[in-house]
Structures are given as structure tokens and as C-alpha cells.
N, C-alpha and C positions, 0 to 999 in steps of 0.2 A: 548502264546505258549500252543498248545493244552495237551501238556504233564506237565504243572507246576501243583501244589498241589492244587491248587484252581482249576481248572478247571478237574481233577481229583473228585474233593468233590462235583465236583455240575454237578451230572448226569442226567437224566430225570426223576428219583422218588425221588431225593434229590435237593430241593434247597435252594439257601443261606435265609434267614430270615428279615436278616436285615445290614447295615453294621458292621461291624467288633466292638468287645470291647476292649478296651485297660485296661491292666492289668501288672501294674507295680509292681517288684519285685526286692527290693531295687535298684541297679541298671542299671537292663535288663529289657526290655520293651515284650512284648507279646502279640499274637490278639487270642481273645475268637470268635469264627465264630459261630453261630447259624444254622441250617442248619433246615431244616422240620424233619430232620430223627434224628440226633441227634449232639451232639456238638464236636468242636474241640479247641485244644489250637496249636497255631502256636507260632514259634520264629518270632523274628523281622522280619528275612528272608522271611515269610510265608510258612517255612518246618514243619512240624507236630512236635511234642516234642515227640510222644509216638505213636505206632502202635494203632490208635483206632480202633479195628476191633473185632470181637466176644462177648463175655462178659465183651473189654474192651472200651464195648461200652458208650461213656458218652450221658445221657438225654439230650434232646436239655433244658429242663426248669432246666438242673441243675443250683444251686446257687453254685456259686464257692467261697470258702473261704480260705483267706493265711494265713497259719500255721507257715511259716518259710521265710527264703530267697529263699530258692529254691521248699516249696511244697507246694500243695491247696490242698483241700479237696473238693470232689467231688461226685454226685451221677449217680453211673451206672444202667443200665440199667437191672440189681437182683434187684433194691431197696435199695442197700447197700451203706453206703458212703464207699471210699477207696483216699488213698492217693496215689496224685502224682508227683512225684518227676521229676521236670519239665528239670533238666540235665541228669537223665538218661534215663528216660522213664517208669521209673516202677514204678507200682502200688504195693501198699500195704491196705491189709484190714485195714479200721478205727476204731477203738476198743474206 
């Protein structure tokens, strides 16, 4: 389907990288997608967890690290790590 999230992410100056990472958290699963332009986290469904759009842009060479059950830490695209809390969608600065 030309309208699912994946083919939405993978336009003509964005393409995927390589296949998909999996990323478990306790017990919900996740795909890490790499993209040329920068990265995404999907639910199992492959629906986005979070608007990544503007400054909530994540680095595609981000290291993704899990802090909790539900959040990683991650580096956008200021330089800054921020948390994201992978049920809601929102990000928080990493202090």
C-alpha cells in the first residue's frame, strides 16, 4: 500500500539503509529503521511511536539506549540526547 508508513518514509531523497532492528522492551517488541536522512522507531505494527518530524528529528547513526520499559535515549538532530517515551510519544531533554 502506497500510503502505509513505510513507504511514506522511503521517498526519493530518503532511503531505508538496511533492514529493520529489533528492539525489545520487556515485553513489546519494536523495529529501529535506519533511513539515509535519519531514524525511526516503529511498534510491532510498523506505525511510528512518535511524530519524527522538525527537531524531533532522530540521527540516522543514533545509538539507541533503554532506560526503562517504556523509554530510550536517543540523539537528535541539535546534538542533544533526549528521551523517548515509546507509549506516548514524547520526548524529553536528557539531563
Amino acid at each position: 500500500d502506497r500510503f502505509s508508513p513505510l513507504a511514506q518514509m522511503n521517498q526519493p531523497k530518503e532511503k531505508i539503509k538496511r533492514l529493520p532492528e529489533i528492539l525489545k522492551l520487556d515485553n513489546k517488541i519494536y523495529w529501529v529503521l535506519r533511513t539515509s536522512i535519519q531514524t525511526y522507531i516503529l511498534d510491532y505494527s510498523g506505525q511510528p511511536v512518535a511524530q519524527f518530524e522538525g527537531y524531533k528529528r532522530v540521527r540516522p547513526d543514533s545509538k539507541i539506549e533503554v532506560i526503562s520499559s517504556n523509554e530510550v535515549v536517543l540523539s537528535l538532530f541539535d546534538k542533544k540526547n533526549w528521551i523517548l517515551n515509546l507509549d506516548s510519544g514524547i520526548f524529553t531533554e536528557f539531563e
